[in-house]
N, C-alpha and C positions, 0 to 999 in steps of 0.2 A: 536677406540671409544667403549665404555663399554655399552652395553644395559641393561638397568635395566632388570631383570626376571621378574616383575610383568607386562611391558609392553605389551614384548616378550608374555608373555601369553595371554594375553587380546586382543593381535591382532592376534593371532592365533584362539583365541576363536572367533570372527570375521569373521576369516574367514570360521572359519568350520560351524558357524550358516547360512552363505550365501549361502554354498553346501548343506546343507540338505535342507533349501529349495527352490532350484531348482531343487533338487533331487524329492520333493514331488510334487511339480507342474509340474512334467516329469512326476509322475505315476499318478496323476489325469488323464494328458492326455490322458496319454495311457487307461487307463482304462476306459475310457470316449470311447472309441472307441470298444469298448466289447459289448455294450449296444446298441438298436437299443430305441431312445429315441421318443415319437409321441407327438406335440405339436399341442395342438389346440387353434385358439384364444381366447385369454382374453375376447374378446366387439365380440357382434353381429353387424357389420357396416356394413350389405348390407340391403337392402331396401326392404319392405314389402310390400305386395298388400292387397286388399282386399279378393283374396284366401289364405292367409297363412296358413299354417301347414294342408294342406287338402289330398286328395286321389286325385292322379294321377288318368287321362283315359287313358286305354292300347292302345299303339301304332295301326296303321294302318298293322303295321308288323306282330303284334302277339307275339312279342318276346322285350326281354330289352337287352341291350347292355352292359355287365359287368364293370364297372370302380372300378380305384382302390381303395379299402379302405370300397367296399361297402359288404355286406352278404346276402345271401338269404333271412334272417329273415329281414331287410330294405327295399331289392327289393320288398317282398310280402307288406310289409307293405306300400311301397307309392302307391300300386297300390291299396287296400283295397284286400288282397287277402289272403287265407289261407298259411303259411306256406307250411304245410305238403302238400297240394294240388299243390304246385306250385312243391316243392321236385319230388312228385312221376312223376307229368307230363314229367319234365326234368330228370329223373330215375340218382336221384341225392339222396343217402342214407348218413346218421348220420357219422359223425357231418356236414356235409353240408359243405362241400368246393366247391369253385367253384373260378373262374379266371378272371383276366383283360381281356376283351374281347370276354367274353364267350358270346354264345347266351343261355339265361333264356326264355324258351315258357311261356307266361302266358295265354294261352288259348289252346286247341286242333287243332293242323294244319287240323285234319279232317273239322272242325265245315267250319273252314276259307274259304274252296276247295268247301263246297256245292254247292253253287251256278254255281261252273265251272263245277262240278260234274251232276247238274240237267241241262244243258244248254246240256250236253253232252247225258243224259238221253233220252232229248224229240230228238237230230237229231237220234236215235238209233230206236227208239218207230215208228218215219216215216218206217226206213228201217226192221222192224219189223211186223209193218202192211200188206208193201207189201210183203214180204215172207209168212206173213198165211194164202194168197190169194192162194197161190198156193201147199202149201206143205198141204198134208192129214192127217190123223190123226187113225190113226189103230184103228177101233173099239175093245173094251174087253168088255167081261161077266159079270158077278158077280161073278159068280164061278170063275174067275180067279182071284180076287183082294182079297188079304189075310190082314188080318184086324191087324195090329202093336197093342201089347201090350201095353198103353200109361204110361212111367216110368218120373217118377218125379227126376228132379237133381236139388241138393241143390245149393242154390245161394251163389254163394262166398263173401263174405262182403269184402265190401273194405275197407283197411288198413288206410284211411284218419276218416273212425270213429272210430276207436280203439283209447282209451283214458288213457292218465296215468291217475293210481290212486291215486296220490295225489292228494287231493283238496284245493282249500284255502279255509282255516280255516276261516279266519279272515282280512278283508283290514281296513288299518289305512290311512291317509291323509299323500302326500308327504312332504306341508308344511299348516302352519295352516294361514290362512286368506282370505280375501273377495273374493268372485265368482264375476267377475268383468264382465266374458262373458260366458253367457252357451251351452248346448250340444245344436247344429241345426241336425237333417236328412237330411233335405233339402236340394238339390245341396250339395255344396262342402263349403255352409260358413263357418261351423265350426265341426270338428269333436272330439270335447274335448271339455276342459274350460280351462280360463284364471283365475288364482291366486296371486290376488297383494300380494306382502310378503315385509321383510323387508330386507334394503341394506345388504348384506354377511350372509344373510341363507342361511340355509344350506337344499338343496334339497333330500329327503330319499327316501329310497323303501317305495312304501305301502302294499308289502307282499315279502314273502321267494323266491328266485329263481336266473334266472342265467342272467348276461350281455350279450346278445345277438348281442348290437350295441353299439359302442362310437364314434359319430364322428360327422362330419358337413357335410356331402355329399351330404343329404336330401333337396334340394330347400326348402326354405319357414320354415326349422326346426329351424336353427341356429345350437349351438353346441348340440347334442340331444342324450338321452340313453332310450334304448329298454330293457325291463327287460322280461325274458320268465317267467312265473311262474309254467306253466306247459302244458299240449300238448293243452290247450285251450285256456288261458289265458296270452295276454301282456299287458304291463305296458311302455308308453312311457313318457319322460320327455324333453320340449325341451324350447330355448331361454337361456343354460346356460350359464354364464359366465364364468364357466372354470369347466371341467369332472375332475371327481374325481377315477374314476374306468376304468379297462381293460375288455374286450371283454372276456370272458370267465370265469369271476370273480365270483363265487357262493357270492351272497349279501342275508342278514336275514334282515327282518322288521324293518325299522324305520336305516338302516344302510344309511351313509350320500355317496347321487350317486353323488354331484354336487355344486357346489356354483349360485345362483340365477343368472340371469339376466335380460333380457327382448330384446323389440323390438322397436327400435324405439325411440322415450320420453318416453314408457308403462316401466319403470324400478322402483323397482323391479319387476319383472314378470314372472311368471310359465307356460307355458301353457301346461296342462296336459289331455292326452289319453289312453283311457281303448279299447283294441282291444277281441273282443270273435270270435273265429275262423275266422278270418281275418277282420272279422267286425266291425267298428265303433260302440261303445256301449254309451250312458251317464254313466258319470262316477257317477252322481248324483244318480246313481239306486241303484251302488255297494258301493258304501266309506258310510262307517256311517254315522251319522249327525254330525255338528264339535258342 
């Protein structure tokens, strides 16, 4: 039997078009596995209270219990607490790594101990009494007590006020629409505002600086990003629908951190926090007027 040549070719061509792509969906895979990929949900679908997006109170412990995915710059921050101050306490230096499991002090083990400290003070102070009932006490002159030059030593400033010199210049709005809930001090109701926006905006920085946080670790945040802007000043953004940015990502003004989401029905929705040395600020003091 005689095969035509144009067949012959057509089915070879056939078959080579089959081989290359399974050849190419072999090096997708493989290349697919080079990459260490971090997915975070689409929808915020856990459940909200009437504390949402607030400052933690620091354990009974005195310490937080490292999990994974979280950074020092988040842990300070659920707790309402300085960065730099939480750093030095755990003598934990730049860039600030720290581990699954680690313990993070967020107070001074001294402060903690007082109490076990003064309880141990006063049985001391009984057996102190009764020894100076009995032990004497060497009389001295005047002539014998030689009078100290009084020399003044300078006080060492502590490295948690030392400040970068960049300032910001300028803050602009993450995204632009209604104040729907504003800044409280009070307890823990609210420590930001809430920003109705529209379906797939786009959530931005509202100044120059670096990703400190992307994730959803944070109770009560959703998918949420922490922007350092400099040794004073963060920028949080949280309830989004899907992070647009990595953890160490240098982002400029007006640069898109997020697509919108919300909480609950409350969709679209922003809820947005300005931190000044650990602290809860209104944001309504810094961002312009819109």
């Amino acid at each position: 039997m005689v095969i035509n040549k144009f067949e012959a070719k057509g089915g070879i061509t056939r078959i080579a078009a089959w081989r290359i792509k399974w050849v190419i969906l072999l090096c997708f895979s493989l290349s697919g596995c080079a990459y260490q990929v971090i997915n975070f949900p689409d929808e915020n679908t856990g459940s909200y209270g009437a504390n949402d997006a607030s400052v933690s109170s620091v354990p009974r412990s005195g310490y937080h219990r490292v999990s994974r995915g979280e950074t020092l710059f988040s842990i300070a921050f659920r707790y309402g607490k300085d960065y730099r101050e939480v750093a030095a306490l755990n003598h934990i230096r730049p860039p600030y790594t720290i581990y699954p499991k680690q313990k993070i002090w967020l107070e001074k083990r001294a402060s903690r101990t007082a109490s076990r400290a003064s309880s141990q003070s006063s049985r001391s102070s009984s057996r102190t009494r009764a020894v100076a009932k009995t032990a004497r006490v060497p009389s001295v002159s005047p002539s014998d007590i030689t009078l100290q030059k009084k020399v003044n030593i300078p006080e060492k400033k502590s490295s948690s006020h030392i400040q970068n010199s960049e300032k910001v210049t300028s803050w602009q709005w993450p995204l632009v629409g209604k104040v729907v809930k504003g800044f409280s001090s009070n307890g823990v109701s609210s420590k930001g505002i809430d920003i109705k926006g529209q379906k797939g905006e786009l959530v931005k920085a509202v100044a120059d600086g670096t990703v400190v946080y992307a994730g959803s670790g944070l109770i009560g945040y959703g998918n949420l990003v922490i922007v350092k802007h400099n040794d004073v000043y963060l920028s949080a953004y949280a309830y989004n629908k899907r992070i647009l940015v990595k953890e160490e990502q240098h982002v400029k003004a007006g640069d898109a951190l997020a697509i919108i989401g919300g909480k609950g029905n409350d969709r679209p929705l922003l809820h947005f926090e300005i931190r000044r040395d650990g602290q809860p600020v209104d944001p309504l003091k810094i961002l312009p007027r819109q």
